[in-house]
LOMARSE-172117 format. One record per residue: residue in three letters; residue number from 1; z, x, y of N, C-alpha, C in turn. Coordinates in nm, 2 decimals. Example, Ala and Ser with C-alpha at 12.3 -4.5 7.8 and 13.67 -1.06 7.14 Angstrom:
residues 2
+---------+-----+--------+--------+--------+--------+--------+--------+--------+--------+--------+
: residuo : num :   n_zz :   n_xx :   n_yy :  ca_zz :  ca_xx :  ca_yy :   c_zz :   c_xx :   c_yy :
+---------+-----+--------+--------+--------+--------+--------+--------+--------+--------+--------+
:     ALA :   1 :   0.78 :   1.32 :  -0.57 :   0.78 :   1.23 :  -0.45 :   0.78 :   1.32 :  -0.33 :
:     SER :   2 :   0.71 :   1.28 :  -0.22 :   0.71 :   1.37 :  -0.11 :   0.79 :   1.29 :   0.00 :
+---------+-----+--------+--------+--------+--------+--------+--------+--------+--------+--------+
This chain:
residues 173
+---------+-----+--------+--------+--------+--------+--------+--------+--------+--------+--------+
: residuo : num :   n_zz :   n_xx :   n_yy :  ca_zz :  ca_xx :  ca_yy :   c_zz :   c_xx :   c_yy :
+---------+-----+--------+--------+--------+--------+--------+--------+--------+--------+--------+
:     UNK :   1 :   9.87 :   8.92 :  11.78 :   9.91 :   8.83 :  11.68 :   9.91 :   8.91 :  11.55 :
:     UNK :   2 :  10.02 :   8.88 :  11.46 :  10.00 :   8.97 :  11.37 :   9.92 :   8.88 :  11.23 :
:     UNK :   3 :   9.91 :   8.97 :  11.17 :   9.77 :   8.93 :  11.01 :   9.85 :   8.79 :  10.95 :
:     UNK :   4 :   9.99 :   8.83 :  10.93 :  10.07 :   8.71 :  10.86 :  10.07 :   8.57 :  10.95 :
:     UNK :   5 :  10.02 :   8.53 :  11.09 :   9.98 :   8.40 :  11.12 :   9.89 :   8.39 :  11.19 :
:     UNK :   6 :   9.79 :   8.47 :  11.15 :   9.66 :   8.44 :  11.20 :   9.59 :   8.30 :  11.09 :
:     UNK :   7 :   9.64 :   8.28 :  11.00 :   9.59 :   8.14 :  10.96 :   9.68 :   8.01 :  11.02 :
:     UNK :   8 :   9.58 :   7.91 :  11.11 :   9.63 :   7.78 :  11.13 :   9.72 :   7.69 :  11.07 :
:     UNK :   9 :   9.77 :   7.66 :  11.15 :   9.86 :   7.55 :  11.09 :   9.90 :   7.46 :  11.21 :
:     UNK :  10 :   9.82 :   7.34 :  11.15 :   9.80 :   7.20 :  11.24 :   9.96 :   7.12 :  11.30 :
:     UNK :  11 :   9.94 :   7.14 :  11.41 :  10.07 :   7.03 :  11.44 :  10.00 :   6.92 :  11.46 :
:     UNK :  12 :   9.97 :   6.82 :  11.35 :   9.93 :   6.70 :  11.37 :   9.98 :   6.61 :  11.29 :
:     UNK :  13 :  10.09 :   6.61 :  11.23 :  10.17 :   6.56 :  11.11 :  10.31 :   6.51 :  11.23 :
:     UNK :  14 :  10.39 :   6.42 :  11.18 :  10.51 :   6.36 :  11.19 :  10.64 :   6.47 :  11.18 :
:     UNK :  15 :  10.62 :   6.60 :  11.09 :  10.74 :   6.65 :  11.10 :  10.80 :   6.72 :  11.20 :
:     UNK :  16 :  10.93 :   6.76 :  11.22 :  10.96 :   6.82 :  11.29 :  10.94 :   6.90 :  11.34 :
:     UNK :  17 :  10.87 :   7.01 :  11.31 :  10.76 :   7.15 :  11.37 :  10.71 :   7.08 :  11.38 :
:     UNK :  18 :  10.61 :   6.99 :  11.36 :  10.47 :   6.97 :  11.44 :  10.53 :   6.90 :  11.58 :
:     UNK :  19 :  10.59 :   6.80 :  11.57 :  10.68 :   6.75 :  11.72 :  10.72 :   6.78 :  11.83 :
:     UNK :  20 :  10.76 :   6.90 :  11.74 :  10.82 :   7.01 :  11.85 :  10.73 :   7.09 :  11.94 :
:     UNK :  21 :  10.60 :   7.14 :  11.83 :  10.47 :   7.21 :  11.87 :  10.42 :   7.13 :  11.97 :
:     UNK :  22 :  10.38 :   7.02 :  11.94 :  10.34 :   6.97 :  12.06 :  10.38 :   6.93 :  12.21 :
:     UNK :  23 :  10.55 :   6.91 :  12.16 :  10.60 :   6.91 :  12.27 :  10.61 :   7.04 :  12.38 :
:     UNK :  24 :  10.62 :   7.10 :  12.34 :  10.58 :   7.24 :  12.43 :  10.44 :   7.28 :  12.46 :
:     UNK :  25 :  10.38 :   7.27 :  12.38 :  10.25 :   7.27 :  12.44 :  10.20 :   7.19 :  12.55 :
:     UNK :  26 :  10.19 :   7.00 :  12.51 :  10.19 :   6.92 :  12.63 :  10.29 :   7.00 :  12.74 :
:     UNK :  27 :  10.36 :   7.06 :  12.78 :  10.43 :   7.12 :  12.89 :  10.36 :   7.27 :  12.95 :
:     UNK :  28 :  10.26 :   7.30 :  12.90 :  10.18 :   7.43 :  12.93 :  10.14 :   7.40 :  13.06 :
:     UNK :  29 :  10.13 :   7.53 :  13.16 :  10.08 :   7.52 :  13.26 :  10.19 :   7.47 :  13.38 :
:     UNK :  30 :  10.30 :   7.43 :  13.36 :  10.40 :   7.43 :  13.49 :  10.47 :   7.51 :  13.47 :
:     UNK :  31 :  10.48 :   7.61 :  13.41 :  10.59 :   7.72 :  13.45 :  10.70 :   7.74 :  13.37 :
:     UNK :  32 :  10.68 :   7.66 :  13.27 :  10.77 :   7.64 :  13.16 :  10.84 :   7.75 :  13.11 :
:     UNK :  33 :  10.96 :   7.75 :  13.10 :  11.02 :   7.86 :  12.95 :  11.11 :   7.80 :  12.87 :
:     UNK :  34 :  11.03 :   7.84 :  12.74 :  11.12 :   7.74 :  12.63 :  11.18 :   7.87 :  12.53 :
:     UNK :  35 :  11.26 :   7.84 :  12.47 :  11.38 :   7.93 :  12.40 :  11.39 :   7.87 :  12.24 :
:     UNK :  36 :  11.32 :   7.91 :  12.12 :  11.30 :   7.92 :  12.06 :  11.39 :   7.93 :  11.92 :
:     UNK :  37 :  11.52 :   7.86 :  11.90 :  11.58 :   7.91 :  11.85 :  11.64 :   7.84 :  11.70 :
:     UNK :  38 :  11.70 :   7.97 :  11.63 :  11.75 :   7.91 :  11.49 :  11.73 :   8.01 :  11.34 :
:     UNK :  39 :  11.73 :   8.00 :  11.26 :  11.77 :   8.04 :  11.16 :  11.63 :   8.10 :  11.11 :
:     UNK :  40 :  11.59 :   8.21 :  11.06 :  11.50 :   8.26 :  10.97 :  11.40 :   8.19 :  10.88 :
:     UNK :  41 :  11.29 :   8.17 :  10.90 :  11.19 :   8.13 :  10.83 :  11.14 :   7.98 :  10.87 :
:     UNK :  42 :  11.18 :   7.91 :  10.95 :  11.17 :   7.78 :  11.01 :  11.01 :   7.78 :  11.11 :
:     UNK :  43 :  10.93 :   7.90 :  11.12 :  10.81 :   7.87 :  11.18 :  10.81 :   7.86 :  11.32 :
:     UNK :  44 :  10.94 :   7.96 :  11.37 :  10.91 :   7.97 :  11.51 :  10.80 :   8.02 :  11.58 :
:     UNK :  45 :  10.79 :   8.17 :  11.48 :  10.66 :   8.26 :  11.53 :  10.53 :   8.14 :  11.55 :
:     UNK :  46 :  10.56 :   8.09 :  11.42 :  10.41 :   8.02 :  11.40 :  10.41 :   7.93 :  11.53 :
:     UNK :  47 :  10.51 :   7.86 :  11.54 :  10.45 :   7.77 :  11.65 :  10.43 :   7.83 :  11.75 :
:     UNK :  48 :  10.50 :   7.90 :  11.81 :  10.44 :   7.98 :  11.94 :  10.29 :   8.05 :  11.91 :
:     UNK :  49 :  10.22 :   8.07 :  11.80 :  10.08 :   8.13 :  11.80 :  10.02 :   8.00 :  11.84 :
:     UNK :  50 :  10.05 :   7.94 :  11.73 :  10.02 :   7.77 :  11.77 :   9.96 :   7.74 :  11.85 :
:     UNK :  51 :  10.10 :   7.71 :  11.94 :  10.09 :   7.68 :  12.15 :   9.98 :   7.84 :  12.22 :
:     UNK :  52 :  10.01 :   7.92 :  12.20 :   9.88 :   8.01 :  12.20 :   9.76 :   8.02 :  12.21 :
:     UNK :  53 :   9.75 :   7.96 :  12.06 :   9.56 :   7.93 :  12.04 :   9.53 :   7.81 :  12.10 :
:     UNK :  54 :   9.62 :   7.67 :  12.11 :   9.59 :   7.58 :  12.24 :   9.57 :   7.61 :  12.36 :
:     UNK :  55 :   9.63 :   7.71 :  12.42 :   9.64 :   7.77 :  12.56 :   9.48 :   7.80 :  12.58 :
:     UNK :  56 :   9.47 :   7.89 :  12.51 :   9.33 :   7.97 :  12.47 :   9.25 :   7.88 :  12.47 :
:     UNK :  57 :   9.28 :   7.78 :  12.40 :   9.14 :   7.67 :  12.38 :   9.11 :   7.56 :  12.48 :
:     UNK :  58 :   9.21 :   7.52 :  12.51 :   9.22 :   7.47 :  12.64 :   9.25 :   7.49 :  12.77 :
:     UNK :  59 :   9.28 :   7.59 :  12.84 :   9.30 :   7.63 :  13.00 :   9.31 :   7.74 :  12.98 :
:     UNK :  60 :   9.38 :   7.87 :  12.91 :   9.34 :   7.99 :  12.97 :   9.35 :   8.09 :  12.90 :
:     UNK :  61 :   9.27 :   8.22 :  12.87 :   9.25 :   8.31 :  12.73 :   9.40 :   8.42 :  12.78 :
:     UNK :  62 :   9.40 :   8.38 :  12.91 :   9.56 :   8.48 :  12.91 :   9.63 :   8.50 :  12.84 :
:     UNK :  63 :   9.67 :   8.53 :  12.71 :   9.83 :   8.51 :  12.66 :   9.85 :   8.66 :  12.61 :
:     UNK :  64 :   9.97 :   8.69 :  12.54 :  10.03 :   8.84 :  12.51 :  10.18 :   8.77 :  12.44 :
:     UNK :  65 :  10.14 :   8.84 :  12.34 :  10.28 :   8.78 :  12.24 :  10.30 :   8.95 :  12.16 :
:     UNK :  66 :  10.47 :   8.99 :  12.18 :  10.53 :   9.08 :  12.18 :  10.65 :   9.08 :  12.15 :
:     UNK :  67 :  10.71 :   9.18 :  12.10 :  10.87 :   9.18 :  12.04 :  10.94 :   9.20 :  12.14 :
:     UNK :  68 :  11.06 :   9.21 :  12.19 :  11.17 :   9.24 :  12.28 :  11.13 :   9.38 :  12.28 :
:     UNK :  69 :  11.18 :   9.44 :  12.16 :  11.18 :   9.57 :  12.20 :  11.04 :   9.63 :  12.20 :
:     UNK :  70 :  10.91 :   9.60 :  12.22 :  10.79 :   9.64 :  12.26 :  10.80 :   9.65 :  12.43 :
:     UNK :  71 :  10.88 :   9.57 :  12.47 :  10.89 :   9.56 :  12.61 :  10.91 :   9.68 :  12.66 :
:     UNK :  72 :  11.02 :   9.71 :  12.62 :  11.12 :   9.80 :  12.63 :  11.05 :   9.97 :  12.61 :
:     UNK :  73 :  10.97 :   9.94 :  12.46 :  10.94 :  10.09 :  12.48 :  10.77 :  10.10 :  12.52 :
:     UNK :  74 :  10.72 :  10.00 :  12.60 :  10.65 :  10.01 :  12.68 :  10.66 :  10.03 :  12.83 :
:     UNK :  75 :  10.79 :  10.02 :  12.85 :  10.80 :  10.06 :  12.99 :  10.84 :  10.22 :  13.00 :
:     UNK :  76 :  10.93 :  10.24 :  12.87 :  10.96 :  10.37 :  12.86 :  10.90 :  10.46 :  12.85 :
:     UNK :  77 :  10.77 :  10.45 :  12.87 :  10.64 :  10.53 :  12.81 :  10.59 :  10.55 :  12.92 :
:     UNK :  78 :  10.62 :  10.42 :  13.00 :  10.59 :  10.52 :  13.16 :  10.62 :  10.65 :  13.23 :
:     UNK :  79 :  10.79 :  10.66 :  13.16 :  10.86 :  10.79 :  13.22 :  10.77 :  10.88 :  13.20 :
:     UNK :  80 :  10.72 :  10.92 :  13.09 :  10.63 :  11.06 :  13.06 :  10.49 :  11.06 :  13.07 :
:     UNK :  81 :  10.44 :  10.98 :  13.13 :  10.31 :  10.95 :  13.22 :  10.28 :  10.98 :  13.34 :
:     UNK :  82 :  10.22 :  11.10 :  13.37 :  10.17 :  11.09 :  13.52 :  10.08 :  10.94 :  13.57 :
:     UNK :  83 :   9.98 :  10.89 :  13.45 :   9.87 :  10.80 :  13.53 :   9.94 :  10.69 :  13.47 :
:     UNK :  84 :  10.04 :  10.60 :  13.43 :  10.10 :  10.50 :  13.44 :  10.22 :  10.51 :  13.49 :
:     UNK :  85 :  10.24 :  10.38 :  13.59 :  10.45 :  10.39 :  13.61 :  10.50 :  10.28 :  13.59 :
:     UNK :  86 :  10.61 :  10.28 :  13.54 :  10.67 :  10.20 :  13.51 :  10.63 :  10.05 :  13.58 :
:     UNK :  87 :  10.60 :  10.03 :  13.70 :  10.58 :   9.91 :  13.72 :  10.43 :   9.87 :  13.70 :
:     UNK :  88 :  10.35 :   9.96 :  13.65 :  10.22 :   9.94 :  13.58 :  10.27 :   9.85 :  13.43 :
:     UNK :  89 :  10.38 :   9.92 :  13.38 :  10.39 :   9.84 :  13.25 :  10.45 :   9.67 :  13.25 :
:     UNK :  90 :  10.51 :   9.67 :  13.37 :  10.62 :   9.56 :  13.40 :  10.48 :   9.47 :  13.40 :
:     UNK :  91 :  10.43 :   9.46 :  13.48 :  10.30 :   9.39 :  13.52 :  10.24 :   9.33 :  13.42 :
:     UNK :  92 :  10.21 :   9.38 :  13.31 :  10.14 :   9.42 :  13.17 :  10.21 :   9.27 :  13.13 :
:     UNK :  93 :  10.34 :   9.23 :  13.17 :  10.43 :   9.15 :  13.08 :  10.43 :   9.04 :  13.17 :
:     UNK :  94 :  10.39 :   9.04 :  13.31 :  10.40 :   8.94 :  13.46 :  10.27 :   8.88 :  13.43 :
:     UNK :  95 :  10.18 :   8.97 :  13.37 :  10.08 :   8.92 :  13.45 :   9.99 :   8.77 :  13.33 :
:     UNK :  96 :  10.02 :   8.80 :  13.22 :   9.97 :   8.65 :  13.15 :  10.01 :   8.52 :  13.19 :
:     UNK :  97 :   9.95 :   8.43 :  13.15 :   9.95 :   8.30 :  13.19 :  10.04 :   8.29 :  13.07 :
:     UNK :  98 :  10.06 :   8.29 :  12.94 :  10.16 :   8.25 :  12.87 :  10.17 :   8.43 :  12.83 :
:     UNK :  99 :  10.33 :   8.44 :  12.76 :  10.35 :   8.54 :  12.72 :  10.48 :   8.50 :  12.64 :
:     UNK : 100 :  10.49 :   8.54 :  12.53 :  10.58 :   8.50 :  12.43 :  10.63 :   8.67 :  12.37 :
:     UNK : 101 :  10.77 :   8.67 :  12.39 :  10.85 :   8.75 :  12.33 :  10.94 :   8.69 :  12.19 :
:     UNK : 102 :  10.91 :   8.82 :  12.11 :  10.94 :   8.68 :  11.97 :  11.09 :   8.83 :  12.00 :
:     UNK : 103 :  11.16 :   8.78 :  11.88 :  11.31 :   8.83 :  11.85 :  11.44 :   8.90 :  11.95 :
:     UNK : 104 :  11.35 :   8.81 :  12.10 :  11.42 :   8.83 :  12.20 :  11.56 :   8.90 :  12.20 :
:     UNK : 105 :  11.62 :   8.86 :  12.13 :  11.82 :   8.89 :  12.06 :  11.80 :   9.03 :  12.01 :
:     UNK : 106 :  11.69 :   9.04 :  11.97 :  11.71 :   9.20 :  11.90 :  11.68 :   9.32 :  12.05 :
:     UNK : 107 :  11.82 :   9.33 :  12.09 :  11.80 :   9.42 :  12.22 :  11.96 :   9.49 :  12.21 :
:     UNK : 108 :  11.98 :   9.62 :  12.28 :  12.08 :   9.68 :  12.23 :  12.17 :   9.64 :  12.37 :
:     UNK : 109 :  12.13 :   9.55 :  12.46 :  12.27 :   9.52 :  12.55 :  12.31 :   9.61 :  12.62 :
:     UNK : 110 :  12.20 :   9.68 :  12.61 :  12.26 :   9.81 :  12.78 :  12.21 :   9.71 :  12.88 :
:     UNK : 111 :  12.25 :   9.82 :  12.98 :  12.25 :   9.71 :  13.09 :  12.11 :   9.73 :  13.14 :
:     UNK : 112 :  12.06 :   9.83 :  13.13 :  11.88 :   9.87 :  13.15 :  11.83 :   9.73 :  13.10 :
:     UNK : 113 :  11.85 :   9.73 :  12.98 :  11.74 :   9.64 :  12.92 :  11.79 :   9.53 :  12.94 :
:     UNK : 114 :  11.91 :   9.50 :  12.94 :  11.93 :   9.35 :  13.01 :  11.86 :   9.35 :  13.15 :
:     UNK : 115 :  11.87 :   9.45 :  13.23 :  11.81 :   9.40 :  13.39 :  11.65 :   9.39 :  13.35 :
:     UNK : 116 :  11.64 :   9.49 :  13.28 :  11.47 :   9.46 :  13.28 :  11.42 :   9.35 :  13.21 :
:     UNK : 117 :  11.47 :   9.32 :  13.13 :  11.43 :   9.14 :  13.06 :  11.45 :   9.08 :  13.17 :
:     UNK : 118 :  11.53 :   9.08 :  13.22 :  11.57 :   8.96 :  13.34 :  11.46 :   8.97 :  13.44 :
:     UNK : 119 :  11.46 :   9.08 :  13.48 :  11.32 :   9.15 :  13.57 :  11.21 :   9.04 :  13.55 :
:     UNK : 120 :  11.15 :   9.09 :  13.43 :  11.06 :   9.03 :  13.37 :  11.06 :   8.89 :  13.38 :
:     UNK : 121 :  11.13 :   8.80 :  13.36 :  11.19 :   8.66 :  13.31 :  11.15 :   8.63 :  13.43 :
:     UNK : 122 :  11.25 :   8.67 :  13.54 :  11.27 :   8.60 :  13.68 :  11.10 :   8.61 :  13.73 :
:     UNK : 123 :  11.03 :   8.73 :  13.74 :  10.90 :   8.74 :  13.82 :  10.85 :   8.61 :  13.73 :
:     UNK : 124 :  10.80 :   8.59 :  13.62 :  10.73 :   8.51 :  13.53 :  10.76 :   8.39 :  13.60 :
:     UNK : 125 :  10.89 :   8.35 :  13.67 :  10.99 :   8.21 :  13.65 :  10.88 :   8.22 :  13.81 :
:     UNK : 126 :  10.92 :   8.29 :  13.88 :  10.86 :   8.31 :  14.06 :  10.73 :   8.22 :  14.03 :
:     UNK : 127 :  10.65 :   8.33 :  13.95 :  10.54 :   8.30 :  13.94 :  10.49 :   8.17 :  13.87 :
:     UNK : 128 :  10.55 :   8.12 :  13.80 :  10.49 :   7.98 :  13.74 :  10.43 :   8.02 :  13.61 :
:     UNK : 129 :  10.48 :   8.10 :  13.56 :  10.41 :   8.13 :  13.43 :  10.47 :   8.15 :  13.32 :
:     UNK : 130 :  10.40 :   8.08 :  13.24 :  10.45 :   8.04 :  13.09 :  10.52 :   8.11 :  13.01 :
:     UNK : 131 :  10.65 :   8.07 :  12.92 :  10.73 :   8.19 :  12.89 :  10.80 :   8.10 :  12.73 :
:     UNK : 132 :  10.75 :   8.15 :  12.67 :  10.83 :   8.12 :  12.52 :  10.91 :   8.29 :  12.47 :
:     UNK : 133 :  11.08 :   8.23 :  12.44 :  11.14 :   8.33 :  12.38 :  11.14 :   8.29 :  12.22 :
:     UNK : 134 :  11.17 :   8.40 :  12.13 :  11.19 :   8.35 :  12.01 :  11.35 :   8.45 :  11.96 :
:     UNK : 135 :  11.40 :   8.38 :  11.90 :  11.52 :   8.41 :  11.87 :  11.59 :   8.36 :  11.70 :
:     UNK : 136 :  11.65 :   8.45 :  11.64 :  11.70 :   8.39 :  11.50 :  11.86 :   8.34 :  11.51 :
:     UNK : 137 :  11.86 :   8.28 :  11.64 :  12.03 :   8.28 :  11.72 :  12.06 :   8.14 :  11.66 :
:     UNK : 138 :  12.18 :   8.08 :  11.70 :  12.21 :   7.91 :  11.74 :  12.21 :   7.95 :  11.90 :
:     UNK : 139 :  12.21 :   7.81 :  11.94 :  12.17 :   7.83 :  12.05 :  12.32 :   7.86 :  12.16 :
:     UNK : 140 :  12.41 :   7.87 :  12.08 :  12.49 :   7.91 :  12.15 :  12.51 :   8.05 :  12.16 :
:     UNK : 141 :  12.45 :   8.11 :  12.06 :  12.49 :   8.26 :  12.00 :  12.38 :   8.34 :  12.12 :
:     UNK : 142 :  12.23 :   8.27 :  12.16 :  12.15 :   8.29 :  12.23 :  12.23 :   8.25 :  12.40 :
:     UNK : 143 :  12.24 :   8.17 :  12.42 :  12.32 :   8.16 :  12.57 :  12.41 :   8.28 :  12.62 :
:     UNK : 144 :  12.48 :   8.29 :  12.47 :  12.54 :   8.47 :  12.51 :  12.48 :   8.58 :  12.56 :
:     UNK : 145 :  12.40 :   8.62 :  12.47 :  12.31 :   8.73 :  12.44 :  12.21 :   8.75 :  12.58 :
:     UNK : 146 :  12.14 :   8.62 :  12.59 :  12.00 :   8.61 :  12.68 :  12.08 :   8.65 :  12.86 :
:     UNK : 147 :  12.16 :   8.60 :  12.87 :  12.25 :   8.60 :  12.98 :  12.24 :   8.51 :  13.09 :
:     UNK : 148 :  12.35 :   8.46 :  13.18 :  12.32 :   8.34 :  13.29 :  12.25 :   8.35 :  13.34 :
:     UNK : 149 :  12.17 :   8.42 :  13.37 :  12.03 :   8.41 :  13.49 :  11.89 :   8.37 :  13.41 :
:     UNK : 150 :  11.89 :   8.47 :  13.30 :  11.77 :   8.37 :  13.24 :  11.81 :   8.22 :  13.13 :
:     UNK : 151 :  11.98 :   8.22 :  13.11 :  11.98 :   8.11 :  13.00 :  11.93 :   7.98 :  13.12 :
:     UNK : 152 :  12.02 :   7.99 :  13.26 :  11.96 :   7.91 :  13.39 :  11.83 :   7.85 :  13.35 :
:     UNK : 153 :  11.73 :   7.97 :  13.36 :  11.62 :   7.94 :  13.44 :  11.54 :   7.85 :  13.30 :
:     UNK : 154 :  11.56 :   7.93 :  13.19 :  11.52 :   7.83 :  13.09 :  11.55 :   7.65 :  13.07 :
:     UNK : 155 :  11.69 :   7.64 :  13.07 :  11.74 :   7.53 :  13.13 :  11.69 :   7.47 :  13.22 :
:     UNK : 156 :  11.63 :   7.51 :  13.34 :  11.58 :   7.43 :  13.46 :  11.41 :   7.39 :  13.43 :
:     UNK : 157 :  11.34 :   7.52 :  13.36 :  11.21 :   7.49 :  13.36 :  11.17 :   7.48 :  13.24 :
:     UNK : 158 :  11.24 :   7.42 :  13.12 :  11.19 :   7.42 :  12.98 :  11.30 :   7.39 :  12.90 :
:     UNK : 159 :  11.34 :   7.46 :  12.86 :  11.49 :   7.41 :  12.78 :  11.47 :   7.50 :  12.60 :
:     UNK : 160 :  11.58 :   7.46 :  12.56 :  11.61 :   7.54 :  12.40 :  11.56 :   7.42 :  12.31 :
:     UNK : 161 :  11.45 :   7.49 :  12.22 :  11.40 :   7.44 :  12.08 :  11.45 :   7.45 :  11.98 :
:     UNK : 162 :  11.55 :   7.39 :  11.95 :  11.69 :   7.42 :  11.83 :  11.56 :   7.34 :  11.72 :
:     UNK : 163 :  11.53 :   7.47 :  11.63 :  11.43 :   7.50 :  11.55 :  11.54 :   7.49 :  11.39 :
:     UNK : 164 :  11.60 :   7.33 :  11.34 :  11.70 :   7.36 :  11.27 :  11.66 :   7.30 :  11.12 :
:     UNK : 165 :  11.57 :   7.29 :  11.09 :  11.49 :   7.24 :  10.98 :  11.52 :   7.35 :  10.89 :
:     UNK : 166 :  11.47 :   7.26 :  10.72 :  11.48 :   7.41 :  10.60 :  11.37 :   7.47 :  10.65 :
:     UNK : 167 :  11.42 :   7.59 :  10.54 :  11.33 :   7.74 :  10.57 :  11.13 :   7.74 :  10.51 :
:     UNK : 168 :  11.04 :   7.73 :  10.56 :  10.94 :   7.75 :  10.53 :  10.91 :   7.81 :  10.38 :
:     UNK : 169 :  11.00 :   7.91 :  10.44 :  11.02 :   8.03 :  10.32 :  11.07 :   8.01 :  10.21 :
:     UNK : 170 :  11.16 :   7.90 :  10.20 :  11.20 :   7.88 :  10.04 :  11.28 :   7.98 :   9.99 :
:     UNK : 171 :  11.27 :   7.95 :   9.88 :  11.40 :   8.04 :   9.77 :  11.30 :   8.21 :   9.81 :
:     UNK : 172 :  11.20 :   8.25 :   9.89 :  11.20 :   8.41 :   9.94 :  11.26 :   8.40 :  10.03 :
:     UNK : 173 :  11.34 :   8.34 :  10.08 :  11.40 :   8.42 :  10.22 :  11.54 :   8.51 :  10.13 :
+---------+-----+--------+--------+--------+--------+--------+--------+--------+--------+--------+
C-alpha cells in the first residue's frame, strides 16, 4: 500500500463510494472479481485498500495490491535468476486471498502480457480467489483492453464498478 492511502477512510456514509465499498466488500470470500472502473481521482485506489483492510480485519491477512506492470516485471525477473522461475513469480500473484491490481489498462498489449494477465486472472477465477482490477477506463474502453476471457469471468463472478462520481481531487486533478 502506498504512504498516499494509508490514512482511513470510512465507508459508512450514504454516498456513492461508500455504497459501492461496501458492496464489494459484503461479496469477499466467494471468488469474486470486480473491475474498478472510471475517470481519475474518484477513490478507486482507496476503496480497494478499503476492502483490503476489511479483509485483513475480518477473514484473512492474505492480500497483495500491485500495478499491472509490477506483474509483468516481476515475472521478468525470473529470466535472469537461477533460484527463482517464472512460475515462482506467477504464484506470488495466485496465491493471496484477495489481490488487487490497480491501473490494470496500463499494459503494452503484446500478446505475452495479455496471456500472462489472463494466466493469472483465470488461476485466481479456478481458485476462488478474490480479485479487484483498477482501471482509469469507461467501462467499455476496459472490455476492450482487458479482453473476453477475463471481461467473461468478471461478469460471471463480480461485475464492473462504474466508479462515475466527481473527482476527489478537485480543481488538482
Amino acid at each position: 500500500m502506498s504512504e498516499r492511502h494509508e490514512a482511513e477512510r470510512s465507508p459508512d456514509d450514504d454516498s456513492p463510494w461508500a455504497v459501492k465499498t461496501r458492496h464489494i466488500r459484503d461479496q469477499l470470500g466467494t471468488g469474486v472479481i470486480f473491475a474498478l472502473v472510471g475517470p481519475r481521482g474518484t477513490g478507486k485506489t482507496q476503496m480497494a485498500v478499503e476492502t483490503m483492510r476489511y479483509e485483513v480485519r475480518n477473514y484473512h491477512p492474505s492480500v497483495l495490491i500491485v500495478r499491472a506492470m509490477d506483474v509483468f516485471i516481476d515475472i521478468r525477473e525470473a529470466y535472469d535468476s537461477p533460484e527463482v522461475t517464472e512460475r515462482d513469480q506467477i504464484k506470488r500473484f495466485i496465491a493471496p486471498h484477495l489481490l488487487v491490481i490497480d491501473e490494470a489498462s496500463e499494459r503494452s498489449d503484446s500478446e505475452w502480457e495479455n496471456r500472462m494477465f489472463t494466466y493469472v486472472i483465470d488461476q485466481r477465477y479456478a481458485a476462488m480467489t478474490d480479485t479487484i482490477l483498477i482501471s482509469n477506463q469507461t467501462p467499455k474502453d476496459f472490455e476492450q483492453s482487458i479482453g473476453s476471457s477475463i471481461y467473461s469471468r468478471i461478469t460471471e463472478a463480480g461485475g464492473i464498478v462504474q466508479c462515475d462520481w466527481p473527482s476527489f481531487r478537485g480543481a488538482k486533478q
